[in-house]
C-alpha positions as CSV (number, residue, x, y, z in Angstrom):
1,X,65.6,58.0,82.3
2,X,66.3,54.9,84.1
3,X,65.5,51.9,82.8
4,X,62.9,49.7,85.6
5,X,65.2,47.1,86.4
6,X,67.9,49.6,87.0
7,X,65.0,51.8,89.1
8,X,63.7,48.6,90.9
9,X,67.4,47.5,91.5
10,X,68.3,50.8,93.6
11,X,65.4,51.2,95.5
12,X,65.4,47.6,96.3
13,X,69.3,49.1,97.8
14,X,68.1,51.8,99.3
15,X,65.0,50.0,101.3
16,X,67.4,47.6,102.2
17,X,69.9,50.1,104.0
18,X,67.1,52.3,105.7
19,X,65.9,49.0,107.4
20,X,69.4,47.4,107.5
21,X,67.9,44.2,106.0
22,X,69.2,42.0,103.1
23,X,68.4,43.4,99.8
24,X,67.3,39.6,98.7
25,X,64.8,39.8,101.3
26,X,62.7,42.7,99.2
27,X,60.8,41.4,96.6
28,X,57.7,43.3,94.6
29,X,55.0,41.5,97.0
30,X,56.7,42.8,100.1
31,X,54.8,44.8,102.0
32,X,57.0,47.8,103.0
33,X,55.3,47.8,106.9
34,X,53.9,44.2,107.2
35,X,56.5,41.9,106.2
36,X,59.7,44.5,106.1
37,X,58.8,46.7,109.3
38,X,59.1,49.6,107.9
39,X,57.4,52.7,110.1
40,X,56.8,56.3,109.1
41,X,60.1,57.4,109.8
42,X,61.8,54.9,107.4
43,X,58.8,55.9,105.1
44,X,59.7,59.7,105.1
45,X,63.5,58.5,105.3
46,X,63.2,55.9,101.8
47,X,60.7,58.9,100.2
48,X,63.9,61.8,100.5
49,X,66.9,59.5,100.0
50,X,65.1,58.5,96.7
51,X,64.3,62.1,95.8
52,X,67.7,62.9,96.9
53,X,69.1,60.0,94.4
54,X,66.7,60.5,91.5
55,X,66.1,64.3,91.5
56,X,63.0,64.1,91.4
57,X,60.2,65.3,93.6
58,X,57.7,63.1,95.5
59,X,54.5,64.3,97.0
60,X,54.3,62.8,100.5
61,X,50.7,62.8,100.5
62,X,50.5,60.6,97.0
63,X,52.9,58.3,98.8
64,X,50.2,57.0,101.5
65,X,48.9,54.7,99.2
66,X,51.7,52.5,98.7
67,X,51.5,48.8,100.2
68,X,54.0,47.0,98.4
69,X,57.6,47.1,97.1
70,X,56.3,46.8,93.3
71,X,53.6,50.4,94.6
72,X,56.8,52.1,95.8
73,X,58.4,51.4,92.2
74,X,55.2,52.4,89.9
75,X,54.9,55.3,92.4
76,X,58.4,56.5,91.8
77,X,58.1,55.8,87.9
78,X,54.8,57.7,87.7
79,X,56.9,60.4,89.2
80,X,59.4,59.9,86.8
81,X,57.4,60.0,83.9
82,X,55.2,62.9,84.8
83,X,58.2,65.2,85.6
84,X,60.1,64.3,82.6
85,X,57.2,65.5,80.1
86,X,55.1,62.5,80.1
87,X,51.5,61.8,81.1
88,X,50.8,59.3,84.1
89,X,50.1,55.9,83.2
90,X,46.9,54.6,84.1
Protein backbone atom coordinates (compact mmCIF):
# COMPACT_ATOMS: atom_id res chain seq x y z
CA UNK A 1 0.00 0.00 0.00
CA UNK A 2 1.10 3.51 -0.43
CA UNK A 3 2.47 5.23 2.12
CA UNK A 4 0.12 8.98 2.77
CA UNK A 5 2.64 11.26 1.79
CA UNK A 6 3.32 9.33 -1.34
CA UNK A 7 -0.87 9.03 -1.69
CA UNK A 8 -1.28 12.81 -0.79
CA UNK A 9 1.70 13.64 -3.12
CA UNK A 10 -0.10 12.14 -6.38
CA UNK A 11 -3.38 13.22 -5.94
CA UNK A 12 -2.17 16.57 -5.09
CA UNK A 13 -0.54 15.80 -9.17
CA UNK A 14 -3.42 14.63 -10.44
CA UNK A 15 -5.90 17.54 -9.04
CA UNK A 16 -3.45 19.78 -10.26
CA UNK A 17 -3.50 18.50 -14.07
CA UNK A 18 -7.38 18.02 -14.18
CA UNK A 19 -7.67 21.81 -13.33
CA UNK A 20 -4.39 22.76 -14.99
CA UNK A 21 -3.33 24.65 -11.84
CA UNK A 22 -0.05 24.61 -9.87
CA UNK A 23 0.34 21.62 -7.67
CA UNK A 24 1.73 24.25 -4.82
CA UNK A 25 -1.51 25.83 -5.00
CA UNK A 26 -3.43 22.48 -3.40
CA UNK A 27 -3.00 22.29 0.07
CA UNK A 28 -5.24 19.86 2.62
CA UNK A 29 -7.64 23.03 3.45
CA UNK A 30 -8.38 23.56 -0.18
CA UNK A 31 -11.65 23.25 -1.02
CA UNK A 32 -11.82 21.26 -4.23
CA UNK A 33 -14.96 23.67 -5.74
CA UNK A 34 -14.54 26.86 -3.58
CA UNK A 35 -11.05 27.87 -3.76
CA UNK A 36 -9.79 25.34 -6.72
CA UNK A 37 -12.88 25.53 -9.10
CA UNK A 38 -13.33 22.36 -9.56
CA UNK A 39 -17.07 21.31 -11.12
CA UNK A 40 -18.63 17.92 -11.41
CA UNK A 41 -16.87 17.06 -14.43
CA UNK A 42 -13.32 17.50 -12.95
CA UNK A 43 -14.98 15.69 -9.89
CA UNK A 44 -16.06 12.54 -11.94
CA UNK A 45 -12.74 13.18 -14.10
CA UNK A 46 -10.14 13.29 -10.55
CA UNK A 47 -12.53 10.23 -9.04
CA UNK A 48 -11.61 7.67 -12.48
CA UNK A 49 -8.03 8.93 -13.09
CA UNK A 50 -7.37 8.02 -9.39
CA UNK A 51 -9.20 4.68 -9.74
CA UNK A 52 -7.47 4.29 -12.93
CA UNK A 53 -3.98 5.06 -11.02
CA UNK A 54 -4.60 3.25 -7.71
CA UNK A 55 -6.68 0.24 -8.86
CA UNK A 56 -9.01 0.69 -6.73
CA UNK A 57 -12.66 1.24 -6.90
CA UNK A 58 -14.52 4.43 -5.65
CA UNK A 59 -18.17 4.67 -5.11
CA UNK A 60 -19.28 7.93 -6.65
CA UNK A 61 -22.02 8.26 -4.38
CA UNK A 62 -19.54 8.09 -1.06
CA UNK A 63 -17.58 10.76 -2.90
CA UNK A 64 -20.36 13.63 -2.46
CA UNK A 65 -19.21 14.29 0.86
CA UNK A 66 -15.82 15.48 0.20
CA UNK A 67 -15.08 19.33 0.75
CA UNK A 68 -11.55 19.48 1.09
CA UNK A 69 -8.24 18.30 -0.45
CA UNK A 70 -7.24 16.41 3.01
CA UNK A 71 -11.55 14.59 2.55
CA UNK A 72 -10.47 13.55 -1.00
CA UNK A 73 -7.18 11.92 0.58
CA UNK A 74 -8.98 10.09 3.84
CA UNK A 75 -11.72 9.17 1.25
CA UNK A 76 -9.33 7.54 -1.10
CA UNK A 77 -7.33 5.92 1.93
CA UNK A 78 -10.56 4.58 3.43
CA UNK A 79 -10.93 3.05 0.12
CA UNK A 80 -7.63 1.76 0.24
CA UNK A 81 -7.82 0.28 3.40
CA UNK A 82 -11.27 -1.36 3.07
CA UNK A 83 -10.33 -3.12 -0.25
CA UNK A 84 -7.03 -4.29 0.86
CA UNK A 85 -8.62 -6.37 3.96
CA UNK A 86 -8.87 -3.74 6.45
CA UNK A 87 -11.76 -2.26 8.33
CA UNK A 88 -12.61 1.67 7.79
CA UNK A 89 -11.23 3.92 10.16
CA UNK A 90 -13.49 5.88 12.07
Amino acid sequence: MLAENDLRSRMQKLVAEILEIDAGTVSATSRLREDLGMDSLGSLELLSSISEELNIHLDIDDAMGIVTFADACSFVEDAMHRQSGGDARA
